[in-house]
Residue, then its C-alpha position, 0 to 999 in steps of 0.5 A: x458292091x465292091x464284090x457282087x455277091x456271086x463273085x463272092x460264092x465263087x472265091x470262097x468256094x474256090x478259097x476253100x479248096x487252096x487255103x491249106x495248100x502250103x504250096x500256093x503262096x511260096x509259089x507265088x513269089x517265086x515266080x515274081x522274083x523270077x519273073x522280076x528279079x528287082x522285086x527280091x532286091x527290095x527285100x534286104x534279107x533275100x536280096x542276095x539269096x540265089x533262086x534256087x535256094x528260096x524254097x528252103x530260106x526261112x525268111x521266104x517262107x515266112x514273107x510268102x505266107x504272111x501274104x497269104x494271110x493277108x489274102x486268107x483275111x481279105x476273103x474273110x471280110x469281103x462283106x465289110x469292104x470298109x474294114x478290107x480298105x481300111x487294113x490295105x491302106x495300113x499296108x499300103x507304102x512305095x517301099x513295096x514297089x519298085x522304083x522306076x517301073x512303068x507304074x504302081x498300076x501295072x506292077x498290081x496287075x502283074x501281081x494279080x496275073x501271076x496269081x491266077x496263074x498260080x491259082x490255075x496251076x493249082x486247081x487245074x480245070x476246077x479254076x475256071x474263066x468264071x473264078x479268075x473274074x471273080x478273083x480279078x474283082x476282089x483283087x483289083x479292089x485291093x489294088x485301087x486302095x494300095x494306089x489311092x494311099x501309096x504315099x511317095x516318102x521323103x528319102x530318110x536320113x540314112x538315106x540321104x547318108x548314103x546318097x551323099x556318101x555314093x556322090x562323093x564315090x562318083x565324084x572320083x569318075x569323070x565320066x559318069x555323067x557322060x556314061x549314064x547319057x551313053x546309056x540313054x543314047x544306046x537303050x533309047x537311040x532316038x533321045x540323041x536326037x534331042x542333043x543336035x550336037x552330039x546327034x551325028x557323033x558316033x558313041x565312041x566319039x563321044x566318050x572321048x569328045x570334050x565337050x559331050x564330057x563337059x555336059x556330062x560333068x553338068x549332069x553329075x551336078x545335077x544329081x548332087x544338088x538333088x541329092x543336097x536338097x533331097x530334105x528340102x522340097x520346096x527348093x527341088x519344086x522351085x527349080x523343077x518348075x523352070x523346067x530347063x529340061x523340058x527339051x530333052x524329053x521325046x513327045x511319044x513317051x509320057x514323062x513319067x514312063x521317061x523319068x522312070x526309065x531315067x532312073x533305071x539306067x542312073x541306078x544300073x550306072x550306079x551299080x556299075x560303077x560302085x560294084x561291091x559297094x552298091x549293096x541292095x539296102x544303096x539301091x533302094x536308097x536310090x529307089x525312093x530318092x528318086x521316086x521322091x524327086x520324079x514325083x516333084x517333077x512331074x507336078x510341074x508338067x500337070 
């Protein structure tokens, strides 16, 4: 059984203890968008509300207890597994996650700790080591079936809108293709010396040096071919699948963690350099594009 029997007792004895508790789920997310400020981001009503003011914020409270919900039916239904399933999947969309971020799986279980920790906080020593494995049980159930069904989306419409629209900004700075490889180079030191030319240049140098400005200016091409051919995938997995840039990944990372954090220091570069104009509704634009161009990616190195 998905749960065993036991394991069920427990959280519904447990369960019955903090369902009228008003207090657990706000609490809950609270402590993700503090713990993790870019969750709150992929949320365009709260995106801009300052922590100290989500407790009061409608829209918050609203957000938290419709995920208490969802939990409060998943303890209901733990004798039908395949209904439970069936209800997660309907949910189940990469517009939850963010983007990059080490993994799908990683951000479950972090969801699942602050859970427990809340739990705890909550019930104090009846909480014990016995109901956070039962609980773990049930909730990594529900994160095998948000993993199996997470589609990666293709951008939108509206999103390519506002890819094309943020290129046509960018293409008003010179430089920023070199400075979102200057943001490599400072985060991760190592992947300069995957650039034998630049290797032994100091960062300073490089910003005024022409020819790193060149390569730079390629890169920034780079991303709007991507951003054209974001609706076709076919011609992204054709030129994927060449895979000219092979050599500038490090062998001690995986590609996925290193296309992820890629897309990290492109986004951060983004929010730099676009300031008021690179809204929460842009960022995640962004988010899925490249999620959606990663996952193309990645399938030419399996």
């Amino acid at each position: 059984p998905f749960v065993s029997a036991k394991n069920k007792a427990i959280i519904r004895a447990t369960w019955d203890q903090m369902k009228f508790n008003s207090d657990i789920a706000p609490k809950i997310l609270l402590k993700m968008f503090t713990a993790h400020p870019e969750v709150q981001k992929l949320f365009a009503r709260l995106a801009n509300v300052p922590a100290s003011q989500l407790l009061e914020n409608k829209d918050f409270l609203a957000l938290s207890y419709g995920c208490f919900f969802g939990l409060s039916f998943m303890v209901n239904n733990m004798d039908d597994p395949t209904m439970v399933a069936s209800q997660v999947a309907k949910v189940a969309s990469p517009n939850f996650y963010v983007h990059p971020f080490p993994s799908i799986a990683q951000q479950n279980e972090e969801t699942n700790r602050i859970v427990l920790q809340v739990f705890r906080e909550e019930m104090g020593s009846t909480f014990t080591d016995e109901a956070a494995a039962a609980w773990t049980s049930l909730l990594n159930f529900v994160n095998s079936v948000l993993e199996k069904n997470v589609v990666v989306a293709a951008p939108t419409a509206e999103d390519k809108f506002i890819l094309t629209d943020n290129i046509k900004m960018i293409k008003e700075s010179k430089n920023f293709g070199s400075k979102v490889l200057l943001k490599h180079f400072r985060a991760h030191p190592k992947i300069k010396d995957l650039f034998p030319k630049f290797a032994k240049t100091s960062d300073e140098a490089l910003s005024r040096d022409p020819e790193f400005l060149a390569f730079g200016n390629l890169l920034r091409a780079g991303f709007e071919f991507c951003v054209e051919n974001i609706d076709h995938p076919e011609t992204l997995r054709r030129v994927f699948a060449n895979r000219p840039y092979d050599q500038y990944f490090v062998s001690y990372v995986s590609i996925g963690q290193q296309l992820e954090e890629t897309a990290r220091l492109v986004i951060d570069a983004l929010d730099e350099e676009l300031g008021s104009r690179f809204t929460p509704m842009t960022r995640n634009a962004w988010k899925r594009a490249f999620n959606f161009a990663n996952s193309i990616m990645e399938e030419s190195f399996q």
